[in-house]
N, C-alpha and C positions, 0 to 999 in steps of 0.2 A: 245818372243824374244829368238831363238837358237842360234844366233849368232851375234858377234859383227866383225865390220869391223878396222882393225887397219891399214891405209895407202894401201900396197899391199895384206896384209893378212888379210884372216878370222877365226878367233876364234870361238871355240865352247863355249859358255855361262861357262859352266863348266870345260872347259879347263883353260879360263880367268879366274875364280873367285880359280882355283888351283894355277893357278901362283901368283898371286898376294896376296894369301892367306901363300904361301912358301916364298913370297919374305918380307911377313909378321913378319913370325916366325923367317927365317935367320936374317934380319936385327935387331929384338929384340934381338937373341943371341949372335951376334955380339958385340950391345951394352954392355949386360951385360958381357960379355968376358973381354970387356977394363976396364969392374969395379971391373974387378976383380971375377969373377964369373966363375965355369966349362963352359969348353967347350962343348956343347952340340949340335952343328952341326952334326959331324956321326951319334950320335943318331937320329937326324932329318931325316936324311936320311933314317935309317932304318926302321923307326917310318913310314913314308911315305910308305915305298915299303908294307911290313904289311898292311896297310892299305887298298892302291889298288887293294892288294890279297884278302883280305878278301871283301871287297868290288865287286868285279869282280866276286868272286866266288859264293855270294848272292847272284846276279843278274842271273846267268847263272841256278843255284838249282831254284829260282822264278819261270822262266822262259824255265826250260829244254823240256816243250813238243815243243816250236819251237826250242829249237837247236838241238834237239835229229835228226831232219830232214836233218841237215846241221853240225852235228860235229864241223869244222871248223871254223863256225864261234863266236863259244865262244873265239879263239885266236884274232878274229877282232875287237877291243877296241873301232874302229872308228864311229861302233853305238851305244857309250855312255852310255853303258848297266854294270851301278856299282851302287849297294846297297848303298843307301847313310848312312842310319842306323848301315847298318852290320861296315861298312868302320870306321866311328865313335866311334864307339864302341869298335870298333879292338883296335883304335888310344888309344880311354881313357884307355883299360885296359893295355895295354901295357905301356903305357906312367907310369903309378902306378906300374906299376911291374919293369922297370927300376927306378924310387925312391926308391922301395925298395930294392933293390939288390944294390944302389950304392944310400947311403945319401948326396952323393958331390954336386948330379944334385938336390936336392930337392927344390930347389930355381929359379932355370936359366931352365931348363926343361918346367914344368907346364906353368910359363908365358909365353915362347918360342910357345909353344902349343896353351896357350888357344888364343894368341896373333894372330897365323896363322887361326884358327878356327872360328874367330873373324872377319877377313877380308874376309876370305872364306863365310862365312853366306852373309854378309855384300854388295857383290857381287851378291848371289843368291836372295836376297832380292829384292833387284833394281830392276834385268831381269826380277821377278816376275811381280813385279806393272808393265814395262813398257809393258809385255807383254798382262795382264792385259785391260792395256788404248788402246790396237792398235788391237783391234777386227777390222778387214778391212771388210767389206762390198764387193760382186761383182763388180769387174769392167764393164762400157758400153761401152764393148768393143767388137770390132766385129774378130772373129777366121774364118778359113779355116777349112772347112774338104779336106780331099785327093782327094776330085772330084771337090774343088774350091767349092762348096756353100757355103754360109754363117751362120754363128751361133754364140750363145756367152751361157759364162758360166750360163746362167739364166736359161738356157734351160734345163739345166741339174737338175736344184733346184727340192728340192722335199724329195730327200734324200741324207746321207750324203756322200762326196764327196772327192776324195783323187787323186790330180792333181798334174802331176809331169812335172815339166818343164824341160827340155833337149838338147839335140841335138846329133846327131851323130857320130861328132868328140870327144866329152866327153868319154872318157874313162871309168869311175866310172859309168856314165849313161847306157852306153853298158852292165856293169856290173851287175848291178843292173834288170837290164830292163826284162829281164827273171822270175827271183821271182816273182816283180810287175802284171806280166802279168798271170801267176799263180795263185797268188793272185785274181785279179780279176774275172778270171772264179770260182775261187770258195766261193766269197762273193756276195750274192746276194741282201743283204743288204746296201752295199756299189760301187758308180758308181765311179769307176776307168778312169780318165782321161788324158792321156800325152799329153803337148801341147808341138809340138816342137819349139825352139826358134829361129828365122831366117832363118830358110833353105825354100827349097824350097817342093813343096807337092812330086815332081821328087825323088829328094834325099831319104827323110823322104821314102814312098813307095819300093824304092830300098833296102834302110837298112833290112826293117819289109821283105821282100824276102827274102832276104839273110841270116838273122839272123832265119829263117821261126818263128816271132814271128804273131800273131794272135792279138794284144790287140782290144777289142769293142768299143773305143774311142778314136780314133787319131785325131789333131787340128794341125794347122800352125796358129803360132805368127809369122808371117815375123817381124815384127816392134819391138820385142819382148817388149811389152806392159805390159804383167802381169810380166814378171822380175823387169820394171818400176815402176809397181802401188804396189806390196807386196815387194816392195825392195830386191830382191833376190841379195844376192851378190856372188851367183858362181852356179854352176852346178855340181849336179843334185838338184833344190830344190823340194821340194816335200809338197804343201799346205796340211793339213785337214781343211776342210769346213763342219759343219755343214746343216741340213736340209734348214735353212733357208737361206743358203748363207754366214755365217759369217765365219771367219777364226777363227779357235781355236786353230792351233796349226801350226808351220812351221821347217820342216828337212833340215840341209844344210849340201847335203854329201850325201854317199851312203848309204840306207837302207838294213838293214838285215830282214829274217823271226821275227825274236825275235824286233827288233826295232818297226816294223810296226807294229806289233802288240801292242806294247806297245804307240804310238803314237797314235793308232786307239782310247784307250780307251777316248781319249779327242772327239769321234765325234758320237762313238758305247758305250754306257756308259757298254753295257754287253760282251764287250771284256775282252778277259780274258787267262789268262798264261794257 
């Protein structure tokens, strides 16, 4: 479970379990404020950015032989790529180093903290187990290739599998779609699949011209079915599958070099930074 669906919007798992884990801690110091307690908001605040920093910057050092290839994208936050450790740790030492520079907060601070940290888990928890219980199995469902014959995701079992749902009008997907295909010529281990979602094989074949992309496995969802059956709530989603067909892991958003790879470890267990 990558992501939760709230009305119009979708949340990253992580994004959720920050906010609610912030609206956590503010609301605790809030309270204690009316009791009479320091103010310890600002500090939350800065307590936070710290965090992020150091958190962000763990993951990119983990991780630098793919960004080294794309610079850039260590500025691009939106493939989820923070140190959860490092980030933590930032929080606790700092949060003790502010008690001890100012005895006022010793009090309203730490519960403020462990209060936010508490809800934060608490969230990651959940998404765990539920993602956990929702191993989805292949759909029997029957796909397009770009010459009209028929096939479906079974056909590809055997090894593990890394399907990305799309379309042409998606923006992020266009984006992305380059990497991925990169990607794929040079994992031999792994069969790279984009199915597009509703279009037509016309369109889809127009784009892959134009864009002069090359991918070794293009599908038409007209009905868009697997959006249906794996609950995709937006574009670009991006399945890992297992040898045997099972879903291990699902991206909602655009993938980076450094993402993919890290997502991969859940289907390649010898992938690695």
């Amino acid at each position: 479970m990558q992501s939760v669906s709230v009305g119009p919007w979708v949340f990253a798992v992580g994004v959720l379990a920050l906010l609610l884990g912030l609206a956590a801690a503010f609301s605790v110091a809030t309270f204690l404020k009316r009791r009479g307690h320091a103010d310890v908001e600002p500090v939350l605040w800065a307590l936070l950015l710290l965090a992020l920093l150091a958190a962000r910057a763990a993951w990119v050092v983990r991780w630098w032989p793919a960004y080294r290839q794309s610079p850039w994208d260590m500025l691009d936050v939106r493939d989820g790529g923070f140190g959860v450790l490092a980030g933590a740790l930032a929080l606790a030492a700092a949060t003790l180093v502010w008690m001890w520079r100012r005895p006022s907060l010793r009090r309203a601070l730490p519960i403020s903290v462990a209060s936010g940290m508490a809800a934060w888990a608490l969230v990651g928890l959940v998404a765990w187990q539920l993602r956990e219980a929702s191993r989805v199995p292949l759909p029997d469902l029957i796909l397009r290739r770009l010459d009209g014959s028929p096939t479906t995701l079974a056909e590809f079992r055997g090894k593990p599998m890394v399907v990305n749902l799309w379309a042409t009008w998606c923006g992020p997907c266009r984006e992305e779609m380059p990497m991925l295909v990169r990607a794929s010529h040079g994992m031999t281990d792994v069969r790279f699949v984009f199915v597009d979602q509703g279009e037509s094989s016309g369109a889809v074949r127009a784009f892959l011209q134009r864009e002069r992309l090359v991918p070794a496995h293009v599908l038409i969802d007209s009905g868009s079915g697997l959006s249906q059956h794996y609950r995709a709530p937006g574009y670009p989603t991006t399945l890992f599958i297992d040898a045997t067909g099972r879903l291990r892991d699902m991206r909602v958003g655009p993938l980076t070099a450094a993402s993919l790879r890290v997502h991969l470890r859940h289907v390649v267990p010898t992938s690695s930074p």
